[in-house]
Backbone as JSON, one array per atom type, in Angstrom:
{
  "sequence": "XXXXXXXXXXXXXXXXXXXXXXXXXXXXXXXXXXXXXXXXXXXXXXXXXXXXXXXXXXXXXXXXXXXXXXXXXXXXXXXXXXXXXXXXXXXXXXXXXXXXXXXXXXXXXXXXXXXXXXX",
  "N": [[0.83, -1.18, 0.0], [1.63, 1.3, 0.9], [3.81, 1.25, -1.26], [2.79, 1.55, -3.85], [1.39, 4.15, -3.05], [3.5, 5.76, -3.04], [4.26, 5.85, -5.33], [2.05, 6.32, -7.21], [2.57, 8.71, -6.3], [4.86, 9.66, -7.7], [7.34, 9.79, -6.29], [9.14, 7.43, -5.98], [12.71, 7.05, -6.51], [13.22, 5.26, -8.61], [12.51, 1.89, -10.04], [10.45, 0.18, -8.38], [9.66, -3.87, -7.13], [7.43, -5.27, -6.12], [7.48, -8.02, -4.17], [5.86, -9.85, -2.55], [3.7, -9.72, -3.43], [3.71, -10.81, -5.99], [2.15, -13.35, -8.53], [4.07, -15.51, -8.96], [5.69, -16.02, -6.07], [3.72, -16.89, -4.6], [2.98, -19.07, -5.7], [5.64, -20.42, -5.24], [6.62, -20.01, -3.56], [4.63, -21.05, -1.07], [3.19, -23.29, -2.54], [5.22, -25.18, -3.4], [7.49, -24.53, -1.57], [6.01, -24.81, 1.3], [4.92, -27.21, 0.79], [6.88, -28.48, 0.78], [8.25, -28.27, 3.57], [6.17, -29.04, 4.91], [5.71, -32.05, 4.96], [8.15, -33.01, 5.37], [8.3, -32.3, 7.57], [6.47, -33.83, 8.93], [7.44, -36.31, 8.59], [10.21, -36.29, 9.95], [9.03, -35.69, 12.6], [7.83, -37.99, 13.16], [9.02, -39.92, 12.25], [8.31, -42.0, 10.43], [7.48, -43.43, 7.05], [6.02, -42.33, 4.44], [5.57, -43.51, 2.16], [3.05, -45.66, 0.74], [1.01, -45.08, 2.87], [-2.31, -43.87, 3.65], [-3.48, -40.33, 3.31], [-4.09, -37.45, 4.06], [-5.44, -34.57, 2.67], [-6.76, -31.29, 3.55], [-8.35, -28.84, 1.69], [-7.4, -27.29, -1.49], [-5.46, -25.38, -2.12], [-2.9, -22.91, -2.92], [-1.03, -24.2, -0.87], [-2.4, -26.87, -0.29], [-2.01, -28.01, -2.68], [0.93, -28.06, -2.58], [1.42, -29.81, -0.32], [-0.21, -31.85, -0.87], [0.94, -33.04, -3.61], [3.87, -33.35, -2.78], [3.21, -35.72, -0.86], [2.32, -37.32, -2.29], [4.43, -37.73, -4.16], [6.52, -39.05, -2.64], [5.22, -41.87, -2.2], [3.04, -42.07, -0.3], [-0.83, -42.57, -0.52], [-3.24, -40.0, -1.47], [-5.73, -38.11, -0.64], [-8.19, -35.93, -0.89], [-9.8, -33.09, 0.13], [-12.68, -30.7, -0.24], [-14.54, -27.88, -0.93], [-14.83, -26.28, -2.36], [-15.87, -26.33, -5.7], [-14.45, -26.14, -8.25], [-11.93, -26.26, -7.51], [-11.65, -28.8, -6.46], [-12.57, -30.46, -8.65], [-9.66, -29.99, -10.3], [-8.14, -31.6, -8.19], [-9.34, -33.27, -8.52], [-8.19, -34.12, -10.79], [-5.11, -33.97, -10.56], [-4.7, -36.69, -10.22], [-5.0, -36.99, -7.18], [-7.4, -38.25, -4.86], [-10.63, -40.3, -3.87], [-9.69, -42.92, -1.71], [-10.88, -46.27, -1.22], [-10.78, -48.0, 1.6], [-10.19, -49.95, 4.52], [-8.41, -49.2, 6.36], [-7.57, -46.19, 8.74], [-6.98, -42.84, 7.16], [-2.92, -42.11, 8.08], [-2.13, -39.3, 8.23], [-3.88, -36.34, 8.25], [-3.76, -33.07, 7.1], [-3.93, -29.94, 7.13], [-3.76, -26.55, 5.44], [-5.48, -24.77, 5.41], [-6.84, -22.08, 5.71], [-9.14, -21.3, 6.89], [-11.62, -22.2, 9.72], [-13.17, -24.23, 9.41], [-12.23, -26.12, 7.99], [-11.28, -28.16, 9.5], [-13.08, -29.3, 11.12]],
  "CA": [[0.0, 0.0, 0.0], [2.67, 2.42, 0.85], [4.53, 1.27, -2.16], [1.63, 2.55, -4.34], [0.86, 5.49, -2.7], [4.55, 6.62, -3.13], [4.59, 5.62, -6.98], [1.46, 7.54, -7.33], [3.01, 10.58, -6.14], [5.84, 10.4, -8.04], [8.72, 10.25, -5.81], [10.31, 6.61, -6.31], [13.76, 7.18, -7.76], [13.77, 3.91, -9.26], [11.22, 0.52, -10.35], [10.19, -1.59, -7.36], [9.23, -4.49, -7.32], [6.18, -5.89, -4.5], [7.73, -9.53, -4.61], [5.45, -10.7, -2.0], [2.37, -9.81, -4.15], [3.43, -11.65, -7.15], [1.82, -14.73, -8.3], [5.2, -16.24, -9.07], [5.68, -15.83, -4.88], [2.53, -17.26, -4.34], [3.81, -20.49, -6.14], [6.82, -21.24, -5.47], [6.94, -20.45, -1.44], [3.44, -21.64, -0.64], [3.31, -24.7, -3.13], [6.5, -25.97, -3.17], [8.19, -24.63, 0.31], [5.37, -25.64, 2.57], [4.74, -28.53, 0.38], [8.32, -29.84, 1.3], [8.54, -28.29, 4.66], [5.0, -29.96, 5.84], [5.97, -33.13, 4.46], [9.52, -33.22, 5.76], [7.85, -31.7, 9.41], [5.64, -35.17, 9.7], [8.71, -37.61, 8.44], [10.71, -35.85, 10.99], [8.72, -35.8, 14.09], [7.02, -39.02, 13.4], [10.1, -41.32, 11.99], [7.7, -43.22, 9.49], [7.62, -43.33, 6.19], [4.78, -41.94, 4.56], [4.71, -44.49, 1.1], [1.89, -46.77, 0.85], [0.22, -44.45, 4.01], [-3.53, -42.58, 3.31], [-3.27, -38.75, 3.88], [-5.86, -36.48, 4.16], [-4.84, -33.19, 2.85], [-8.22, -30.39, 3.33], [-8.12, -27.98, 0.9], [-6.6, -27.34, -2.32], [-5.14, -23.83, -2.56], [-1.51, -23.11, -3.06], [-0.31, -24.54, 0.07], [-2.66, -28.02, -0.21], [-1.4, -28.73, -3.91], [1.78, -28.64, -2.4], [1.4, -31.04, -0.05], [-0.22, -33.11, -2.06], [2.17, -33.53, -4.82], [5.18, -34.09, -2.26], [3.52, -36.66, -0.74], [2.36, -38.46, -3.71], [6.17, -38.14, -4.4], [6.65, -39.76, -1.48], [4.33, -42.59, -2.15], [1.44, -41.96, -0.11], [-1.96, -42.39, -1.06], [-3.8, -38.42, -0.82], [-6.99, -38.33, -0.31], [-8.49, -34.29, -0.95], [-11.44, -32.96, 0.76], [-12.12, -29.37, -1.1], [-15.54, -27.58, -1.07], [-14.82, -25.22, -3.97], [-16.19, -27.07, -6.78], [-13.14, -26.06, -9.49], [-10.22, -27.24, -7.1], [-12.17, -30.2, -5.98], [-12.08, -30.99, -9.97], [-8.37, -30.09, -10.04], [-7.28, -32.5, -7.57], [-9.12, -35.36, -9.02], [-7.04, -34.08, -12.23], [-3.92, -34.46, -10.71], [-4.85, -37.9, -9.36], [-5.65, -37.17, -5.94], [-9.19, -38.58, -5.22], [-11.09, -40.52, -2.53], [-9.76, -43.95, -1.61], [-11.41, -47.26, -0.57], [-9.85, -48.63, 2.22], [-10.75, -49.95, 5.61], [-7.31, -48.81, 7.18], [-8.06, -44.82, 8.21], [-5.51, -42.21, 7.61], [-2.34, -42.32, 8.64], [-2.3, -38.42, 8.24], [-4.45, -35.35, 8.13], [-3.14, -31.92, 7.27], [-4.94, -28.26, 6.6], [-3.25, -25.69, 4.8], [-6.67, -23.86, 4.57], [-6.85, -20.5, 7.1], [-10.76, -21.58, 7.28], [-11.46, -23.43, 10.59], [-14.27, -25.22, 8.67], [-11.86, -27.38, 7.83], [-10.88, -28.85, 10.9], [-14.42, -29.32, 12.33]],
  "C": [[0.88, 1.25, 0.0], [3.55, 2.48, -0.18], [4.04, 2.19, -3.31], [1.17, 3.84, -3.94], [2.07, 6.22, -3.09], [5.09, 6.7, -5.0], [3.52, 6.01, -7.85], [1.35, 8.73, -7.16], [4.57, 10.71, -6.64], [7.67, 10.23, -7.34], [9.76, 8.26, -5.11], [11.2, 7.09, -7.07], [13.55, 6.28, -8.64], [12.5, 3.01, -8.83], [11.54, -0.02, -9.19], [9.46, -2.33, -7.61], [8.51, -5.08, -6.5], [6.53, -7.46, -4.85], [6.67, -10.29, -3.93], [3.73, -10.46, -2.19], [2.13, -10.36, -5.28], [3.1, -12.88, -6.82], [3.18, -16.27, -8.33], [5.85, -16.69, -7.59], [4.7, -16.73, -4.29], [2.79, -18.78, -4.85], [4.83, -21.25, -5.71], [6.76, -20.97, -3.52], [5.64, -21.07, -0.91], [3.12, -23.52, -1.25], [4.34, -25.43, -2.8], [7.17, -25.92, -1.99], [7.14, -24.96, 0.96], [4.88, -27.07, 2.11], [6.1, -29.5, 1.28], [8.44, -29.87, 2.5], [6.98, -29.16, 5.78], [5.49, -31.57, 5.84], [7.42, -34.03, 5.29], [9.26, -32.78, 7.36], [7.49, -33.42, 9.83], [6.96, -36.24, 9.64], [9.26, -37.04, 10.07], [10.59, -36.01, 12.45], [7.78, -37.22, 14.67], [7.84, -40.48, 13.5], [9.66, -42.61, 11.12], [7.94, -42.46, 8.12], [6.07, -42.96, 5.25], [4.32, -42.93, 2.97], [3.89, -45.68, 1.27], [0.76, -46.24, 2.34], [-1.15, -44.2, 3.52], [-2.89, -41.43, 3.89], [-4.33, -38.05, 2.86], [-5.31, -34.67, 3.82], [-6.65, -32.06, 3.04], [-7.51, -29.22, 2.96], [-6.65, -28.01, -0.04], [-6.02, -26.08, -3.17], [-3.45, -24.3, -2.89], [-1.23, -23.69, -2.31], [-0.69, -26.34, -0.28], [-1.96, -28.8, -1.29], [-0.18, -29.09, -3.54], [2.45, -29.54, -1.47], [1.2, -31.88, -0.56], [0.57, -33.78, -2.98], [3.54, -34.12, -3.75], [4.57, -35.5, -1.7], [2.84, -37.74, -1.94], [3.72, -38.59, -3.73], [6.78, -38.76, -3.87], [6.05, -40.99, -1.37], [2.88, -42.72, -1.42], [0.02, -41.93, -0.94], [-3.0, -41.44, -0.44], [-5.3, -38.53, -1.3], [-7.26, -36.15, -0.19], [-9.55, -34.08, -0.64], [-11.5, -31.43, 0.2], [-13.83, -29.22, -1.04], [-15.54, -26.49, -2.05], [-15.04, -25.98, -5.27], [-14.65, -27.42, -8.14], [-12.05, -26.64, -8.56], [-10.9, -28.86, -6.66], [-11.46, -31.13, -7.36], [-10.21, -31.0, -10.49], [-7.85, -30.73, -9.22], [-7.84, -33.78, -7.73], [-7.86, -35.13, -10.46], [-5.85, -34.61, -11.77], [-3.96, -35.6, -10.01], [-4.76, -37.92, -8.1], [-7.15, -37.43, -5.61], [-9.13, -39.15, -3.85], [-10.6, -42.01, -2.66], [-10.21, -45.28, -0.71], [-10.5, -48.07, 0.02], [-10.11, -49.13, 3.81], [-9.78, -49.62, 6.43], [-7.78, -46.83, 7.25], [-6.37, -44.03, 8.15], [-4.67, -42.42, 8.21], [-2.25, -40.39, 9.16], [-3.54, -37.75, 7.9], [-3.83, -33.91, 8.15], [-3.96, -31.16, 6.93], [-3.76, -27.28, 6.44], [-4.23, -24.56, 5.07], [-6.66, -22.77, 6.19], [-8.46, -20.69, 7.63], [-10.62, -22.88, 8.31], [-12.56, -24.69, 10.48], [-13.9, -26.42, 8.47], [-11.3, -28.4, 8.59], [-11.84, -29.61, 11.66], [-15.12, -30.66, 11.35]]
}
């Protein structure tokens, strides 16, 4: 806000750049860094292995996709719970879906700032 206000009056010397409003920002530290650092949090404090597990990611914003994808990468089987119709459809795309299994989760994570998804 203050960046804008000062580049509507004129008195930047010089181009800035708001890095932590681009979408390129929004990608790569939310998707990919909390993807790895959630992922690499549970290995860590748990000492299992998370291939051939269930995991429950809720919601599929920047942050959930990138859980998701690491632990697919990881072998787990992700399981997406999503009440926004279009990401719902985007995470059956990238082969996350609902699986039949009588074993429950091994995980559950939330990315989502809504405590909806917790409850």
């Amino acid at each position: 806000m203050r960046l804008r206000a000062l580049a509507a009056e004129g008195k930047l010397g010089y181009p800035i750049v708001a890095v932590n409003e681009a979408d390129t920002k929004h990608m790569f530290d939310n998707r990919y860094g909390t993807g790895q650092s959630t992922t690499d949090g549970i290995i860590r404090a748990t000492n299992i292995l998370l291939a051939g597990k269930n995991l429950v990611v809720c919601g599929y914003g920047w942050c959930g996709k990138g859980v998701a994808s690491r632990a697919r990468g990881l072998g787990a089987q992700v399981i997406v719970t999503e009440v926004e119709p279009l990401r719902a459809l985007e995470a059956v795309m990238d082969a996350s879906g609902s699986c039949r299994s009588s074993k429950p989760p091994a995980w559950a994570t939330s990315s989502s700032p809504s405590p909806a998804t917790s409850t």
